[in-house]
KOLVO-524708 format. One record per residue (C-alpha): x, y, z; residue in one letter; residue number from 1. Coordinates in nm, 2 decimals, always signed. Layout:
REM residues N
X,Y,Z,a,NUM
...
END
This chain:
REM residues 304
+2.85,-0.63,-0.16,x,1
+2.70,-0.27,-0.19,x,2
+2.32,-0.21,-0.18,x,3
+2.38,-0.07,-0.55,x,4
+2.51,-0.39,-0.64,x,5
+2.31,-0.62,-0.53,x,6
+2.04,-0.46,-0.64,x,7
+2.14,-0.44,-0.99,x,8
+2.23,-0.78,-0.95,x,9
+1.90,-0.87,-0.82,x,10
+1.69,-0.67,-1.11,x,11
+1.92,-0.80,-1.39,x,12
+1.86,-1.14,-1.29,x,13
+1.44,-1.08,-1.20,x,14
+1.42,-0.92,-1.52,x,15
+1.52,-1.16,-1.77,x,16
+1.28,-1.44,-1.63,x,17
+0.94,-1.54,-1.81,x,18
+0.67,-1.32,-1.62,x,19
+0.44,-1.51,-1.55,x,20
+0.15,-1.25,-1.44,x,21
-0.15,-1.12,-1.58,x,22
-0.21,-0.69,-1.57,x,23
-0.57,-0.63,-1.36,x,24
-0.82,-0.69,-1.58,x,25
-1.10,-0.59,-1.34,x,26
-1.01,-0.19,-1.34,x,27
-1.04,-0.11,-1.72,x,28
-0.78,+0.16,-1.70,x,29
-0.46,-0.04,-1.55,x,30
-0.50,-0.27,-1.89,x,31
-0.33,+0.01,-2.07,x,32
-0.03,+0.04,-1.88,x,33
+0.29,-0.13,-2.03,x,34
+0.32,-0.48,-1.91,x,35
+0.67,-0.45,-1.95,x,36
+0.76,-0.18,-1.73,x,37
+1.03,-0.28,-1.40,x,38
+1.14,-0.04,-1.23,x,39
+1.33,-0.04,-0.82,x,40
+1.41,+0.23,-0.57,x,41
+1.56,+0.23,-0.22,x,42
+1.59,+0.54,+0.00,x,43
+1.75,+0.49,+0.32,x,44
+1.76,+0.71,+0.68,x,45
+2.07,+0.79,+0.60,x,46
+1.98,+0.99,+0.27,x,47
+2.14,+0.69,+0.02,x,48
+1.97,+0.64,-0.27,x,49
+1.93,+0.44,-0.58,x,50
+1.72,+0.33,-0.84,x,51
+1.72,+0.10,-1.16,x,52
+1.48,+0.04,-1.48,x,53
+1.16,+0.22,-1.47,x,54
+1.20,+0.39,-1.13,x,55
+1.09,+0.71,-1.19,x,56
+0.78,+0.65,-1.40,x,57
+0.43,+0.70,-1.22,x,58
+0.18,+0.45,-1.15,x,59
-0.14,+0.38,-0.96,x,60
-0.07,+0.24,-0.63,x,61
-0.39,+0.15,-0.58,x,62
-0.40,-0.07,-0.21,x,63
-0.05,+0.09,-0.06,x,64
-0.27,+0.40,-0.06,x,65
-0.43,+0.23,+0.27,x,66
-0.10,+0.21,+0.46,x,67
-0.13,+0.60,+0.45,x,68
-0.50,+0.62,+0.53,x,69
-0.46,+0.41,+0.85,x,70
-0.13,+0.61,+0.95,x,71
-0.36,+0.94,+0.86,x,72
-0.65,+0.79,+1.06,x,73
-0.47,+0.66,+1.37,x,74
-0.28,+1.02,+1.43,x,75
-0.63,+1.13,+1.48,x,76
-0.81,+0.85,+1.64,x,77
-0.51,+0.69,+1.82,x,78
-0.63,+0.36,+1.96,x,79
-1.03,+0.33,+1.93,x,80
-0.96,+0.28,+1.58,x,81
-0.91,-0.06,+1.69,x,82
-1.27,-0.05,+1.77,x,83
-1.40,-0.04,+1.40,x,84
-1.14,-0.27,+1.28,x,85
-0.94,-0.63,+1.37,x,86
-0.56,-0.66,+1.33,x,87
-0.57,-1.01,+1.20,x,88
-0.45,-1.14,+0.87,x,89
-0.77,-1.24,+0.63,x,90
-0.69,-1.55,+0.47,x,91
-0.88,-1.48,+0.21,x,92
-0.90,-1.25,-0.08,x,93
-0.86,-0.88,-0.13,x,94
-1.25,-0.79,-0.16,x,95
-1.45,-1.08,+0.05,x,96
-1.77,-1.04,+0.19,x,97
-1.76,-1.39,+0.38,x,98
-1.58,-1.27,+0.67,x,99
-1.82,-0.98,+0.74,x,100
-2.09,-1.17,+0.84,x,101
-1.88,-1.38,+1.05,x,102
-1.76,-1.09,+1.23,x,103
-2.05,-0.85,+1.25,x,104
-1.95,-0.61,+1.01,x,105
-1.58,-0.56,+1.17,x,106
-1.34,-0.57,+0.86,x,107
-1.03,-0.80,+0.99,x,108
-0.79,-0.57,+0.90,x,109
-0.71,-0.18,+0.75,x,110
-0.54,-0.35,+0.42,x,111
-0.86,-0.56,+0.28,x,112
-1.07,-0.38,+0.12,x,113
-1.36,-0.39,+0.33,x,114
-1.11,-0.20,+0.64,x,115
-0.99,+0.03,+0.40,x,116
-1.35,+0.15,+0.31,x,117
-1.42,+0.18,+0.73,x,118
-1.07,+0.36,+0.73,x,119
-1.24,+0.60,+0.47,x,120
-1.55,+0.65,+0.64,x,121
-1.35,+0.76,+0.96,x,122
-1.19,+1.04,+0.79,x,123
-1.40,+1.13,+0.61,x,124
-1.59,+1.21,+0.95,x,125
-1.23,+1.35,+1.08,x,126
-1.17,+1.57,+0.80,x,127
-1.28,+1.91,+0.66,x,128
-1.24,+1.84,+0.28,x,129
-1.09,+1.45,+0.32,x,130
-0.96,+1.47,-0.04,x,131
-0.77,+1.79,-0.02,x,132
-0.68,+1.68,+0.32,x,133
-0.53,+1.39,+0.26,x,134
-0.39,+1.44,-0.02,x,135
-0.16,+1.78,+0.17,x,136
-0.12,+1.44,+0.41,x,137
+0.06,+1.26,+0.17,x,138
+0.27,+1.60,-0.03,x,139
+0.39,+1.69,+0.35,x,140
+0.52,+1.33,+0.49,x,141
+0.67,+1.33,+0.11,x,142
+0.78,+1.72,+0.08,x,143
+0.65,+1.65,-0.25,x,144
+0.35,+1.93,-0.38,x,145
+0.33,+1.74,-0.72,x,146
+0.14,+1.40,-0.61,x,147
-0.18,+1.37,-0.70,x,148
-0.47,+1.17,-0.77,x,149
-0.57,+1.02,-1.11,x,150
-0.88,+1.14,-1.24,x,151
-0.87,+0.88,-1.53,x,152
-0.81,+0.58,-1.30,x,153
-1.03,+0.69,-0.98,x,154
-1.34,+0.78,-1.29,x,155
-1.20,+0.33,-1.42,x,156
-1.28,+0.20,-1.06,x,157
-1.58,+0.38,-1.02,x,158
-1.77,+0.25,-1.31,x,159
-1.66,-0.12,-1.23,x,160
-1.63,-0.10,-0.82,x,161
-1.97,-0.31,-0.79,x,162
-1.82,-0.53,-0.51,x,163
-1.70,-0.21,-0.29,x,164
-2.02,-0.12,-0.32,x,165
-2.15,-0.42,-0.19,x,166
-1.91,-0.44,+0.09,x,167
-1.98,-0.07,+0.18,x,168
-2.32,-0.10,+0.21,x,169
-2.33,-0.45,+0.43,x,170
-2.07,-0.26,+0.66,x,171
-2.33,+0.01,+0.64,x,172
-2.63,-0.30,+0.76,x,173
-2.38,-0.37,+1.07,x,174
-2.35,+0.04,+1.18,x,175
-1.98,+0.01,+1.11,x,176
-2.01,+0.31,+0.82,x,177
-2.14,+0.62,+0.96,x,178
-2.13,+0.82,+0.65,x,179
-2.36,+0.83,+0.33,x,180
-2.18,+0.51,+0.13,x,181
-2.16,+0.69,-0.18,x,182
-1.93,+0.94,-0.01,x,183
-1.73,+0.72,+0.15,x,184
-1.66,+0.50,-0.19,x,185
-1.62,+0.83,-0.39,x,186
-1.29,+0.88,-0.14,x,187
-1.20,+0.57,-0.12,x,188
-1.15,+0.56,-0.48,x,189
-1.00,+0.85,-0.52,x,190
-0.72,+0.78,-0.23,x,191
-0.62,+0.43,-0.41,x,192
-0.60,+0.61,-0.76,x,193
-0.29,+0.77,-0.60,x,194
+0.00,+0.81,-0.90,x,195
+0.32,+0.75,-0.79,x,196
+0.68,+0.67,-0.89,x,197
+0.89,+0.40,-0.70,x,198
+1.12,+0.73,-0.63,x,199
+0.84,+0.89,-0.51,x,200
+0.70,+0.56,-0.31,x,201
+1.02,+0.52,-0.09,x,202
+1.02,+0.90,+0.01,x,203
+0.62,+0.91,+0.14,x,204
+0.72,+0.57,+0.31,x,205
+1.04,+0.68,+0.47,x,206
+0.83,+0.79,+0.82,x,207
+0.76,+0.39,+0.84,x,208
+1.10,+0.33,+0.86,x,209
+1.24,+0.62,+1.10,x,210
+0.99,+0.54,+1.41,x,211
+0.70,+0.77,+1.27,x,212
+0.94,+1.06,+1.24,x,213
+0.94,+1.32,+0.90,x,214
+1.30,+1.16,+0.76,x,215
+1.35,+1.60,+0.67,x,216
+1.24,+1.75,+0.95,x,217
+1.19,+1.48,+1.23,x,218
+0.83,+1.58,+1.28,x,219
+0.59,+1.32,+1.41,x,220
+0.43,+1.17,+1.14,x,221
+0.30,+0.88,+1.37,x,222
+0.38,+0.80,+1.76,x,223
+0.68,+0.56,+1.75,x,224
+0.42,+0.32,+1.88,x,225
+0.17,+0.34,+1.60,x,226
+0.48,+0.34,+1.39,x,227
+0.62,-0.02,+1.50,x,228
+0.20,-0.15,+1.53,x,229
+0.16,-0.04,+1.12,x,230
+0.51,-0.21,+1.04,x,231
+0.34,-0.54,+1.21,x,232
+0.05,-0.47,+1.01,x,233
+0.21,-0.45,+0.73,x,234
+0.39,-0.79,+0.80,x,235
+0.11,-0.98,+0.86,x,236
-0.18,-0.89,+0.64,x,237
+0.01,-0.64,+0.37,x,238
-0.05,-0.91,+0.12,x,239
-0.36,-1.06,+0.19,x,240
-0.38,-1.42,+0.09,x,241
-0.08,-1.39,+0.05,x,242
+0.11,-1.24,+0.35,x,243
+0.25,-1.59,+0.49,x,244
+0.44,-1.66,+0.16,x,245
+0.59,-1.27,+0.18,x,246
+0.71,-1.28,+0.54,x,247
+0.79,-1.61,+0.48,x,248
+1.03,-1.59,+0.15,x,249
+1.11,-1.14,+0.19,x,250
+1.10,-1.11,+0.59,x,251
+0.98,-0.71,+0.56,x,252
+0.71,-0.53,+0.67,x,253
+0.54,-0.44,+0.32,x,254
+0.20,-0.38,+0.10,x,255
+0.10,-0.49,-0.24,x,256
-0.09,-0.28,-0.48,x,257
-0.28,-0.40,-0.77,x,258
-0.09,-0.13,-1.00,x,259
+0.19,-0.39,-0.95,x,260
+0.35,-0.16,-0.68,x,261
+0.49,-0.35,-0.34,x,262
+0.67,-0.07,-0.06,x,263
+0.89,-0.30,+0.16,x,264
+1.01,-0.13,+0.45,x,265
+1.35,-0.22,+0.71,x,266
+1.29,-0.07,+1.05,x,267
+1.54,+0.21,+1.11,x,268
+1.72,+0.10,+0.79,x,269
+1.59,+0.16,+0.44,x,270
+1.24,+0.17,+0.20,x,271
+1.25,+0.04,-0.11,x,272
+1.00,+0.02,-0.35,x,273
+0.93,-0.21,-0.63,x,274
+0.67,-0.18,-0.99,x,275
+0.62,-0.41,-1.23,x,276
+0.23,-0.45,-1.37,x,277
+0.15,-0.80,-1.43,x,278
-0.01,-0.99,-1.11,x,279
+0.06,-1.37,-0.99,x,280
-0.22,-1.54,-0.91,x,281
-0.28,-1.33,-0.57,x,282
-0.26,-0.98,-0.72,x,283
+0.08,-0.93,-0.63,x,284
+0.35,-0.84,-0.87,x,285
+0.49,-1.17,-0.98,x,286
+0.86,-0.97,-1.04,x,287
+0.82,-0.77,-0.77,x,288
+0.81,-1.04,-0.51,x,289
+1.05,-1.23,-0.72,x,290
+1.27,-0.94,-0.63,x,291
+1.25,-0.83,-0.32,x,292
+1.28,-1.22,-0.23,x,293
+1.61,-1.24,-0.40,x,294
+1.72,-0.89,-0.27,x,295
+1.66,-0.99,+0.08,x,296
+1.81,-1.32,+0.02,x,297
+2.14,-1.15,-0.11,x,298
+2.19,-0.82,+0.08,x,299
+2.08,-1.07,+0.42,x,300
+1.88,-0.75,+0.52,x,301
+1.53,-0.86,+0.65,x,302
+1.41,-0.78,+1.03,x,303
+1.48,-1.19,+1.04,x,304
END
């Protein structure tokens, strides 16, 4: 069965169950999304694509936004980045302080929030302007000049991100934040207000899936070796609390995004990007992992 098939197949079937999830309360501004919005895209290396329901409609991507900050940060860094950071999955949620205290200010990994904001702080000591920076980062890998922040969402997150703020300034206690935290949060929350389209997802991803390489111009993007170490990443902590059940049930290399995004990527094959706003219980996209699951299961294209 085609790709286009079975992912129509797939989305038909996803679609017409009862979601289950709840939209992200916490961020004021992803309430007034529509709940009902489902939309797929795949993009592979070999320049076949497709997409289905709402795939061309912007959202926030909110977390997936870190996958591009590490790949941003470790081009410049290479591997002392691994100095600030672990590489192990968290076990617990998104935005815990426990583990910090545990392990001396040393965020477990780049995906929780507490690595992302140490993933901020080094470029922000890396970069010129980090916001206009990064953001020509992300338009290049994508050869798309449109993408851009959200004012409107970045503005939601800041008058509610009391926890970042707590985690920024305990990393701060343990020396692992160089910068002035109120610089570093302003970043971060820019970089995760991000506005996408799943379209738009699977081309700024398709680097992950070509060995680090620009799929248009075979630039490096990333060494193949940081390429295959993000992909592992990915794999193991791009779901948080939830990573096990994704390797376990979807077998790709992925990351979640409370904006109901999830980017699954197949080594050297194909990205394919998934929205749908309402959250299970983990704040992942109860149809999105309900989908890539089944797509996986049918197509028999996971890297197991």
């Amino acid at each position: 069965m085609v790709l286009k098939n079975i992912i129509q197949e797939a989305y038909h079937k996803v679609n017409s169950i009862d979601d289950k999830g709840q939209l992200a309360s916490y961020i004021p501004e992803l309430v007034n999304v529509d709940s009902e919005s489902f939309g797929v895209y795949i993009s592979t290396i070999d320049h076949v694509n497709f997409g289905i329901g709402n795939c061309h409609d912007k959202f926030s991507i909110q977390s997936i936004a870190k996958v591009l900050s590490l790949s941003l940060a470790y081009s410049i860094l290479g591997e002392k980045i691994w100095s600030r950071l672990g590489v192990e999955p968290s076990g617990t949620a998104f935005n815990s302080l426990v583990q910090l205290e545990v392990d001396n200010g040393i965020p477990r990994n780049p995906f929780i929030n507490a690595g992302a904001i140490v993933i901020s702080d080094i470029l922000l000591s890396h970069l010129k302007n980090p916001k206009d920076d990064f953001l020509a980062f992300v338009r290049t890998i994508s050869n798309n000049s449109e993408l851009n922040y959200s004012t409107k969402i970045a503005t939601s997150e800041k008058a509610v991100g009391y926890r970042n703020i707590a985690l920024c300034n305990f990393i701060k206690s343990f020396n692992n934040i160089e910068n002035d935290p109120s610089e570093v949060l302003d970043f971060y929350f820019d970089l995760c207000s991000l506005e996408m389209s799943c379209k738009e997802l699977t081309e700024v991803f398709l680097f992950l899936a070509n060995n680090g390489y620009n799929n248009n111009d075979n630039s490096t993007i990333v060494t193949k070796s940081q390429s295959k170490r993000i992909n592992a990443l990915m794999q193991t902590c791009g779901f948080y609390d939830e990573s096990g059940e994704f390797a376990f049930k979807v077998g790709l290399p992925g990351k979640s995004g409370v904006g109901g995004g999830i980017i699954a990527i197949h080594p050297n094959q194909y990205v394919i990007a998934v929205w749908s706003p309402k959250l299970n219980k983990k704040g992942n996209s109860y149809k999105g992992m309900r989908f890539l699951e089944e797509f996986t299961t049918k197509s028999e294209l996971s890297i197991f």
